[in-house]
Gaussian input, Z-matrix of N, CA and C with variables (Angstrom, degrees):
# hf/3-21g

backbone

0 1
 N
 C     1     B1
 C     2     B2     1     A1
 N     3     B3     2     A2     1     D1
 C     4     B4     3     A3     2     D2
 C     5     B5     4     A4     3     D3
 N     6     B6     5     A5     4     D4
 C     7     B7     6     A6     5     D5
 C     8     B8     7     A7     6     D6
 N     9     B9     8     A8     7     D7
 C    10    B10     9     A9     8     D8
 C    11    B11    10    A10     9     D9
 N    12    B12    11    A11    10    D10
 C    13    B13    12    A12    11    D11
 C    14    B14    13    A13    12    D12
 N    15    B15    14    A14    13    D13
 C    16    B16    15    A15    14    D14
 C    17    B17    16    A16    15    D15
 N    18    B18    17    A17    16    D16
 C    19    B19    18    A18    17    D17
 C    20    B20    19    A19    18    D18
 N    21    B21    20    A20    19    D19
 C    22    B22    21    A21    20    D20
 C    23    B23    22    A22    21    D21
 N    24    B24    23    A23    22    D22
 C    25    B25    24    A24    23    D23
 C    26    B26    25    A25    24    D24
 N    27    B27    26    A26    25    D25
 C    28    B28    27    A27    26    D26
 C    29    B29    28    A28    27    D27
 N    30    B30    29    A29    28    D28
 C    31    B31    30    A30    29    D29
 C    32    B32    31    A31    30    D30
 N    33    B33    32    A32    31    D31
 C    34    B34    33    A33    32    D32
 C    35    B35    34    A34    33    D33
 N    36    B36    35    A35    34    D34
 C    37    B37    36    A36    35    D35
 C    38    B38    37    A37    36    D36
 N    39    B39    38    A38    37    D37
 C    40    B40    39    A39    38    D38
 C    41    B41    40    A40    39    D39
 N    42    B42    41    A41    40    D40
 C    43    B43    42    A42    41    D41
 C    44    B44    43    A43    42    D42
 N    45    B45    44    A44    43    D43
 C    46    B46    45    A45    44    D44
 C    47    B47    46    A46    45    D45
 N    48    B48    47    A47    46    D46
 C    49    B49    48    A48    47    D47
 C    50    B50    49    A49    48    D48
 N    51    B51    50    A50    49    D49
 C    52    B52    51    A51    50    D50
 C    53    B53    52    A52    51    D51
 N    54    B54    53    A53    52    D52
 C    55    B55    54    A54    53    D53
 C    56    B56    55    A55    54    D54
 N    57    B57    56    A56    55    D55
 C    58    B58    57    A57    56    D56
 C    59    B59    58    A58    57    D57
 N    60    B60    59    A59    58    D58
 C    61    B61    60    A60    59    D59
 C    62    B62    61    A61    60    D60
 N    63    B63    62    A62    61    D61
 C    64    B64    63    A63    62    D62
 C    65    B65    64    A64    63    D63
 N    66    B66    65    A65    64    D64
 C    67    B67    66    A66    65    D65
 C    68    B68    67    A67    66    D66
 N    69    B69    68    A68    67    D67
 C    70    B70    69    A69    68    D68
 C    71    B71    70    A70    69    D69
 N    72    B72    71    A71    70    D70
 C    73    B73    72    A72    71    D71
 C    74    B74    73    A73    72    D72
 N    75    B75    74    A74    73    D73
 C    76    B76    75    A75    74    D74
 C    77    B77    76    A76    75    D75
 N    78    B78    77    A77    76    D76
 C    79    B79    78    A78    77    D77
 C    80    B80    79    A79    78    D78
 N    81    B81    80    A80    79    D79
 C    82    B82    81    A81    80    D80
 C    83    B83    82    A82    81    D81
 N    84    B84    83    A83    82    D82
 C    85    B85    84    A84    83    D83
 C    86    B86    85    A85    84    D84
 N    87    B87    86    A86    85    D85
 C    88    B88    87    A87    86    D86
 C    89    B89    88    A88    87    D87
 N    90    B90    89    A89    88    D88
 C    91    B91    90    A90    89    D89
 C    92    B92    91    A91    90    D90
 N    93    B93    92    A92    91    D91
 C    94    B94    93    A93    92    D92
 C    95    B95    94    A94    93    D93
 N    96    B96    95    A95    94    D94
 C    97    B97    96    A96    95    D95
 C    98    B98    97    A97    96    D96
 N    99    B99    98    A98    97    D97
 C   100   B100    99    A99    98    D98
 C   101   B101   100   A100    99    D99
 N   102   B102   101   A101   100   D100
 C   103   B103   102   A102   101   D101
 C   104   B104   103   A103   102   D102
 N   105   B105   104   A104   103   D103
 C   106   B106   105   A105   104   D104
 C   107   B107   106   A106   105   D105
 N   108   B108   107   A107   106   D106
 C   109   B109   108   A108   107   D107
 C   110   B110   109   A109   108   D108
 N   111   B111   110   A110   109   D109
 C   112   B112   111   A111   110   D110
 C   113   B113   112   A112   111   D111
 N   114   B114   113   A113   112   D112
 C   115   B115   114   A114   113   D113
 C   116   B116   115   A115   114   D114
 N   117   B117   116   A116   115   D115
 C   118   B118   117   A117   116   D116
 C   119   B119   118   A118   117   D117
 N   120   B120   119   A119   118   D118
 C   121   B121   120   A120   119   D119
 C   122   B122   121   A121   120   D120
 N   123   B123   122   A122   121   D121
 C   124   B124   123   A123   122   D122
 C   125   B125   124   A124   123   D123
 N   126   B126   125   A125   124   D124
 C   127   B127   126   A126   125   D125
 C   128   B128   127   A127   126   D126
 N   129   B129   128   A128   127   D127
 C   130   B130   129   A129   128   D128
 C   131   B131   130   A130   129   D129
 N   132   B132   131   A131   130   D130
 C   133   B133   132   A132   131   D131
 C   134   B134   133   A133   132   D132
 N   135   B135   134   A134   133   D133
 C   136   B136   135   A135   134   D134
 C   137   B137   136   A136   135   D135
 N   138   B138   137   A137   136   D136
 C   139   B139   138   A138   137   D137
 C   140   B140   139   A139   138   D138
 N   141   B141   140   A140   139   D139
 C   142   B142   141   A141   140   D140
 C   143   B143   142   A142   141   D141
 N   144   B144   143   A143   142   D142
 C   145   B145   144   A144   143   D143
 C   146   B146   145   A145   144   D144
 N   147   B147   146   A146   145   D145
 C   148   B148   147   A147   146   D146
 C   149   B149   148   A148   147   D147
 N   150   B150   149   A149   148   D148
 C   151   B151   150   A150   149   D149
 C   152   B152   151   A151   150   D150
 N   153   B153   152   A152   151   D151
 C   154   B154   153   A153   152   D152
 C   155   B155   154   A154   153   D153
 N   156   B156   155   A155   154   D154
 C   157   B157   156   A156   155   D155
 C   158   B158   157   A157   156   D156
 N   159   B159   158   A158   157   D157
 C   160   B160   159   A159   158   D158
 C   161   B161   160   A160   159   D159
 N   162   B162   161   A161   160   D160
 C   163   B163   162   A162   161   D161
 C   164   B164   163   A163   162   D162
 N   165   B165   164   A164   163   D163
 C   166   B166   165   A165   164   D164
 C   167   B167   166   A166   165   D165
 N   168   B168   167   A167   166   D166
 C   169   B169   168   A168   167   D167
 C   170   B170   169   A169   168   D168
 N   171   B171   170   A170   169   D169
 C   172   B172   171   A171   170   D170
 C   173   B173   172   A172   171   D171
 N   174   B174   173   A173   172   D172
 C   175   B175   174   A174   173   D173
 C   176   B176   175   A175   174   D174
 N   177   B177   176   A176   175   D175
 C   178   B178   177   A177   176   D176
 C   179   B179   178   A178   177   D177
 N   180   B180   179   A179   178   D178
 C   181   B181   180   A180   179   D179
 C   182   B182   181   A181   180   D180
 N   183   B183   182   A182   181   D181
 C   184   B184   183   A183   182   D182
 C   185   B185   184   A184   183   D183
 N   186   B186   185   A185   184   D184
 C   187   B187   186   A186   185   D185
 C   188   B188   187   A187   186   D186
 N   189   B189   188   A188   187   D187
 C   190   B190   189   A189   188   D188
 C   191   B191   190   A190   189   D189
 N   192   B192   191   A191   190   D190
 C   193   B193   192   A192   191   D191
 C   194   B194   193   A193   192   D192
 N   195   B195   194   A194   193   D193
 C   196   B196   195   A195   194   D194
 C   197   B197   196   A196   195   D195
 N   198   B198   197   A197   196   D196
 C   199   B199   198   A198   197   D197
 C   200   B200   199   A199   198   D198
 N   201   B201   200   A200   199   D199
 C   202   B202   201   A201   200   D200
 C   203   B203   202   A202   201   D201
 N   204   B204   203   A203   202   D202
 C   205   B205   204   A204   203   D203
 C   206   B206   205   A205   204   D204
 N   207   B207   206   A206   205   D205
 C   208   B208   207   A207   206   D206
 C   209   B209   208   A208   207   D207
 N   210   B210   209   A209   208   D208
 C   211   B211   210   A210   209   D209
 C   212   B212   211   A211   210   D210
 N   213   B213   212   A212   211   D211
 C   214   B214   213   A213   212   D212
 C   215   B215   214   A214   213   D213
 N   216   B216   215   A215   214   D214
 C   217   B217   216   A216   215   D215
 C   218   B218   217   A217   216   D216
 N   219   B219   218   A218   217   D217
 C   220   B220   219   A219   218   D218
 C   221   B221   220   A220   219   D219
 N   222   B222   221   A221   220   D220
 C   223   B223   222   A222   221   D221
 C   224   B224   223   A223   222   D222
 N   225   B225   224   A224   223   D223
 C   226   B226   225   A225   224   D224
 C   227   B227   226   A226   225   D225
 N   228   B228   227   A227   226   D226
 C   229   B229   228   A228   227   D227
 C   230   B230   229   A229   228   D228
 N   231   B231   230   A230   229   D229
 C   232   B232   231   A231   230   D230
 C   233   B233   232   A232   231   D231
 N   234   B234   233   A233   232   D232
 C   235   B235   234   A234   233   D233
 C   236   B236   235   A235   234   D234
 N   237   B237   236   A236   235   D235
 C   238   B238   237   A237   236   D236
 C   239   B239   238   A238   237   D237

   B1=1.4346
   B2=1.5169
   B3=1.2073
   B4=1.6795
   B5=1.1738
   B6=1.5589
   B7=1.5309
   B8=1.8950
   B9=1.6669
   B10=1.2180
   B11=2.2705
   B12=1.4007
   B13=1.2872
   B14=1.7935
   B15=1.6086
   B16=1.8381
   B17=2.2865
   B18=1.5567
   B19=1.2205
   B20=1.6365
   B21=1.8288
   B22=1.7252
   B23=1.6877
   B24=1.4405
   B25=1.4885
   B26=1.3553
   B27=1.6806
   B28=1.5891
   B29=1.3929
   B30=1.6209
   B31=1.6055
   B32=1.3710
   B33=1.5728
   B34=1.5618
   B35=1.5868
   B36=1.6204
   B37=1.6259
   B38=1.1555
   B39=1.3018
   B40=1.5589
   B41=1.8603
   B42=1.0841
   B43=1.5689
   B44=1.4804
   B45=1.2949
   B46=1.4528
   B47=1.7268
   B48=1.8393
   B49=1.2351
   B50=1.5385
   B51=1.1828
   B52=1.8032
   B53=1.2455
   B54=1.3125
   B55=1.5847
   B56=1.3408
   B57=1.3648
   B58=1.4863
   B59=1.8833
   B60=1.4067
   B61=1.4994
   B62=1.4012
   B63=1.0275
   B64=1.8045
   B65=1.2562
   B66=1.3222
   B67=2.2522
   B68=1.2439
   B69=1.4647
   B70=2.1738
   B71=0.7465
   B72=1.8609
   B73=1.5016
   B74=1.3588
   B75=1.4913
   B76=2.0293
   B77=0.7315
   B78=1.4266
   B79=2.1553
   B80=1.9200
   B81=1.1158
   B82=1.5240
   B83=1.3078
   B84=1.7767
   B85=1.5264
   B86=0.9615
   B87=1.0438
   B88=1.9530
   B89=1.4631
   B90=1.2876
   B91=1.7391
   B92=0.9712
   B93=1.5004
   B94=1.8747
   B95=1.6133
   B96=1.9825
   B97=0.9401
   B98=1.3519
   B99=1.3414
   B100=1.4790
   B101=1.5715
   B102=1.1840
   B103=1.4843
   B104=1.3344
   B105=1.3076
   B106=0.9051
   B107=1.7091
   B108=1.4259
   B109=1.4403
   B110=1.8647
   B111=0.9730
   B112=1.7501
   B113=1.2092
   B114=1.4686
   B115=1.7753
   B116=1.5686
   B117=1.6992
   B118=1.6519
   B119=1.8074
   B120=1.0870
   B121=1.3205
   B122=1.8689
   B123=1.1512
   B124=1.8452
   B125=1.0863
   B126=1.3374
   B127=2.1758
   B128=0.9808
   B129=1.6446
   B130=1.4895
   B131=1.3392
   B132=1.8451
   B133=1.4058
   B134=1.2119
   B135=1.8425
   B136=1.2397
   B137=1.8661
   B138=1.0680
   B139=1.4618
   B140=2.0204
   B141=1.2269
   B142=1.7015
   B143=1.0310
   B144=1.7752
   B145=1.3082
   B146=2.1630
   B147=1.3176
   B148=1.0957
   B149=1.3791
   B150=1.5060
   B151=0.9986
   B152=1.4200
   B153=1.7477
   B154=1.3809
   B155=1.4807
   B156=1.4151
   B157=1.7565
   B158=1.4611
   B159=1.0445
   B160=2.1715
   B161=1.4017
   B162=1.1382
   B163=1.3573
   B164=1.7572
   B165=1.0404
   B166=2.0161
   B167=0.9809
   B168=1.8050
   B169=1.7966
   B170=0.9710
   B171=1.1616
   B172=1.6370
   B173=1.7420
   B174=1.3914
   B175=1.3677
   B176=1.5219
   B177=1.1348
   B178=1.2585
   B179=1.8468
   B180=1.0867
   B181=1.4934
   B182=1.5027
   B183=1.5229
   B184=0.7088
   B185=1.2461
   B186=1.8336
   B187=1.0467
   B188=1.7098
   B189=1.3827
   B190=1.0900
   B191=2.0886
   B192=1.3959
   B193=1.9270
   B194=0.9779
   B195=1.1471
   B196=1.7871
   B197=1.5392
   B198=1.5382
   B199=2.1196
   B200=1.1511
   B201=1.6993
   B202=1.7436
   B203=1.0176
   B204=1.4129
   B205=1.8476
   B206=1.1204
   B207=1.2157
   B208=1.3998
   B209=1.5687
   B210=2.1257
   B211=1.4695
   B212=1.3491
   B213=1.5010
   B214=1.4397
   B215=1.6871
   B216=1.2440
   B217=1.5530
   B218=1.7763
   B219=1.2469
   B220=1.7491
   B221=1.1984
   B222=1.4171
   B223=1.7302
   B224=1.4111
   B225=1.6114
   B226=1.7060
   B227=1.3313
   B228=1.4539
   B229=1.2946
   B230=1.4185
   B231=1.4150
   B232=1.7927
   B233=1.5575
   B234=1.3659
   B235=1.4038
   B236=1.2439
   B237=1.6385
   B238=1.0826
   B239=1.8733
   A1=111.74
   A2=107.63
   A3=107.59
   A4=106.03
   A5=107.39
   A6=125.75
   A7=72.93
   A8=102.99
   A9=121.24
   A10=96.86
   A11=84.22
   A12=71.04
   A13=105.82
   A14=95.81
   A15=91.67
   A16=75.82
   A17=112.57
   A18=78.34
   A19=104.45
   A20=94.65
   A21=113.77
   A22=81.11
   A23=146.16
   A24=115.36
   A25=120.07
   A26=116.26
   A27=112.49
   A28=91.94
   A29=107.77
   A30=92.86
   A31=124.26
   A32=100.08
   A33=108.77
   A34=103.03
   A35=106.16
   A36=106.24
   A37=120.64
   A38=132.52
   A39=126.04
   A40=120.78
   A41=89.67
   A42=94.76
   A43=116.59
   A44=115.50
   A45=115.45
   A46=129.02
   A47=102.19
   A48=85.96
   A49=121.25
   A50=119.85
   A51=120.22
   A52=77.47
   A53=121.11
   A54=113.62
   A55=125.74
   A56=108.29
   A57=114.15
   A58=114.21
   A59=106.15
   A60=107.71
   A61=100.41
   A62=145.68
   A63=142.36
   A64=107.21
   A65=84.82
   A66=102.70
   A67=103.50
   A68=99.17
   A69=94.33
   A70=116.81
   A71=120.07
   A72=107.71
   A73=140.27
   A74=97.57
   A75=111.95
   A76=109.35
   A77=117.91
   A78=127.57
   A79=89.61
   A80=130.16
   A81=129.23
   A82=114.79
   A83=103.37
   A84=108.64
   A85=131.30
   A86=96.05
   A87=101.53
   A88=118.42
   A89=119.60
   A90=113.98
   A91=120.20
   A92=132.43
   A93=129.66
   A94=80.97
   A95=87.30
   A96=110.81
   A97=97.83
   A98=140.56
   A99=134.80
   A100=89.08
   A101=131.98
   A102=154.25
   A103=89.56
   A104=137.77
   A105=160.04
   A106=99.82
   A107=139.80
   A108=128.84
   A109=127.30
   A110=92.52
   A111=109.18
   A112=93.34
   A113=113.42
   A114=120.49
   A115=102.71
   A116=114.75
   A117=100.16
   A118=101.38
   A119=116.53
   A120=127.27
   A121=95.29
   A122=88.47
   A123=102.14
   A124=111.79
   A125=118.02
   A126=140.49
   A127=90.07
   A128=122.81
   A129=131.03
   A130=107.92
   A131=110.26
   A132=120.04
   A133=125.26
   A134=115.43
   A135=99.74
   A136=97.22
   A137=127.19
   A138=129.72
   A139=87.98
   A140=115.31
   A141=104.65
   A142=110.46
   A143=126.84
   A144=121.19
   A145=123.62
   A146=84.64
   A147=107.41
   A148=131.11
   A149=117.35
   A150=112.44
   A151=162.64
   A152=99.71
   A153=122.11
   A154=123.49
   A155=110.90
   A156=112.35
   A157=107.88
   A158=98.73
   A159=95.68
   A160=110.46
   A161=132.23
   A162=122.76
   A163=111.64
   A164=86.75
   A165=111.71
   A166=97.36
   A167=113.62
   A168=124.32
   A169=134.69
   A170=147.84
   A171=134.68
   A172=93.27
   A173=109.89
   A174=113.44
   A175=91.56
   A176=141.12
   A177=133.88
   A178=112.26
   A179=111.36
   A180=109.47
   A181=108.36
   A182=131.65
   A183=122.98
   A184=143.09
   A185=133.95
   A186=131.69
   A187=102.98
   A188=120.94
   A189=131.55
   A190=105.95
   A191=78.05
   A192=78.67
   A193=115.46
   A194=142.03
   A195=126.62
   A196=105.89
   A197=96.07
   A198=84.33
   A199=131.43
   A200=112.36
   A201=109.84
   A202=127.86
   A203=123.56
   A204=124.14
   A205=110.74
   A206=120.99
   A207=121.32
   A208=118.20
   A209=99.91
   A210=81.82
   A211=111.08
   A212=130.63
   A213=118.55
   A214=104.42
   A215=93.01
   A216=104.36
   A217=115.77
   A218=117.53
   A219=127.15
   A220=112.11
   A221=107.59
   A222=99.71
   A223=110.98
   A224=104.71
   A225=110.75
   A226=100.67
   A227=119.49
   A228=129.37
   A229=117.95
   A230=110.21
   A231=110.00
   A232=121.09
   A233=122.07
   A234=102.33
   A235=110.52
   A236=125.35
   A237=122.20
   A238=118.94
   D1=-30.84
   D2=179.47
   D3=-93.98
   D4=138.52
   D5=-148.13
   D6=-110.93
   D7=-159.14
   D8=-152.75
   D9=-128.30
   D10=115.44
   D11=-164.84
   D12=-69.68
   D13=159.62
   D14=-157.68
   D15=-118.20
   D16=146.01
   D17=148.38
   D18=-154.48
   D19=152.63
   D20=-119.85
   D21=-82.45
   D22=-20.44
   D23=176.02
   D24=-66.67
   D25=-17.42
   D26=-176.29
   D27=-70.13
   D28=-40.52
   D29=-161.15
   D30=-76.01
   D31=-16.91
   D32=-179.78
   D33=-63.98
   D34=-45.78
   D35=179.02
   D36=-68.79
   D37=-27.86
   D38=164.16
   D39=-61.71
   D40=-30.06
   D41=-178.63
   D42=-91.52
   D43=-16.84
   D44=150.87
   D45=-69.43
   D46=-39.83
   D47=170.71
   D48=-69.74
   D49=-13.00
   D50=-168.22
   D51=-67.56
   D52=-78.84
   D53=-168.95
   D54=-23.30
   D55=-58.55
   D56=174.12
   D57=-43.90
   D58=-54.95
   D59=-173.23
   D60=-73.62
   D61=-39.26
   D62=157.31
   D63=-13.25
   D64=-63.89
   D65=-172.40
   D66=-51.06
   D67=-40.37
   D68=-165.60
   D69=-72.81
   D70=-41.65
   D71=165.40
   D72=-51.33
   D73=-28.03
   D74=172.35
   D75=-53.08
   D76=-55.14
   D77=-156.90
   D78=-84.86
   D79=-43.36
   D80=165.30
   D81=-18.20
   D82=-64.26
   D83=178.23
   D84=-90.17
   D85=-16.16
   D86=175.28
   D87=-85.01
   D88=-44.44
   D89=163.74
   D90=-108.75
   D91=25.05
   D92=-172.70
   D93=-110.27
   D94=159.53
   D95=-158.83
   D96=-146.28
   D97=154.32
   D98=-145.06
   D99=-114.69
   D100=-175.72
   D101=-179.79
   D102=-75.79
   D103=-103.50
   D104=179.08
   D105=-11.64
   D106=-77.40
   D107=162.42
   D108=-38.11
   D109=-16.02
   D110=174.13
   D111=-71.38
   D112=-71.76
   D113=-155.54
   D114=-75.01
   D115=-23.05
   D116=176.47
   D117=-62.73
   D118=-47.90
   D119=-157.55
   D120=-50.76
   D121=-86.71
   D122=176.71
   D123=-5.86
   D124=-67.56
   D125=166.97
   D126=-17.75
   D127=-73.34
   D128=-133.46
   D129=-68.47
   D130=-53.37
   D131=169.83
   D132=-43.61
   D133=-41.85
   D134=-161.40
   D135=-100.33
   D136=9.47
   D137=-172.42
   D138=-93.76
   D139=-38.24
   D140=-178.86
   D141=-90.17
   D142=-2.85
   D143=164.33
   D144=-89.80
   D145=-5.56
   D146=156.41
   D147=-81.57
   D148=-57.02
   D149=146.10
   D150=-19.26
   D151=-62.28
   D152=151.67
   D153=-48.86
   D154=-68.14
   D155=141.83
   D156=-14.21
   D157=-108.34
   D158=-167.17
   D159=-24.06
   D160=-20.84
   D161=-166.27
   D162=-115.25
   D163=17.53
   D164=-179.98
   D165=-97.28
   D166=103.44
   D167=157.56
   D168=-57.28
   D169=139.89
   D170=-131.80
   D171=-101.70
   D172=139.89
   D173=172.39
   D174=82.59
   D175=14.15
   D176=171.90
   D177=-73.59
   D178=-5.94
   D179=177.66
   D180=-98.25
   D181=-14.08
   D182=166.87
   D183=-118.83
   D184=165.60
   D185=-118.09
   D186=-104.24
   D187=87.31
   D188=-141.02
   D189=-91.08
   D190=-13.59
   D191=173.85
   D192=-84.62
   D193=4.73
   D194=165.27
   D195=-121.78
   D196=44.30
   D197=-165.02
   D198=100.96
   D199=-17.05
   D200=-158.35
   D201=81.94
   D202=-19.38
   D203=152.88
   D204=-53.49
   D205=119.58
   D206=169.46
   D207=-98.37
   D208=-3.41
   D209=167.86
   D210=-101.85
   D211=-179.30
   D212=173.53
   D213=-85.81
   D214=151.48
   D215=-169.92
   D216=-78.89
   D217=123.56
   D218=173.54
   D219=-43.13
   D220=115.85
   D221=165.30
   D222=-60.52
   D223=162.54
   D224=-173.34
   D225=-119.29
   D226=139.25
   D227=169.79
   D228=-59.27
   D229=-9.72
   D230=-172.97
   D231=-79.66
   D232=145.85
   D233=178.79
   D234=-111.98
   D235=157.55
   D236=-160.90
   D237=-90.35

């Protein structure tokens, strides 16, 4: 007649963590990404940032319509 006593917070907590590790494996496969796809990626970026580089005309950052001053010029107290 005497059953086995069960008691229900271990079990509530065991059965949450399964859940929990369930989940991890889902989100694991669905957005993980191996070593190897990391380091292809990286390559890729920094081989077209290289790229882009080489193909950057020199003085291209600067502001070549007023001369290349990029600051505005001080009026002068002198008269002409």
């Amino acid at each position: 007649m005497a059953g086995s006593v069960v008691n229900l917070n271990r079990f509530r907590k065991k059965k949450l963590r399964e859940d929990k590790a369930k989940q991890a494996e889902i989100n694991r496969v669905r957005h993980g990404r191996t070593q190897a796809q990391k380091d292809r990626e990286r390559a890729d970026r920094e081989r077209a940032a290289r790229m882009l580089e080489g193909k950057r005309l020199e003085g291209a950052g600067e502001d070549v319509s007023d001369g290349g001053s990029p600051e505005p010029a001080e009026p002068s107290n002198e008269r002409p």
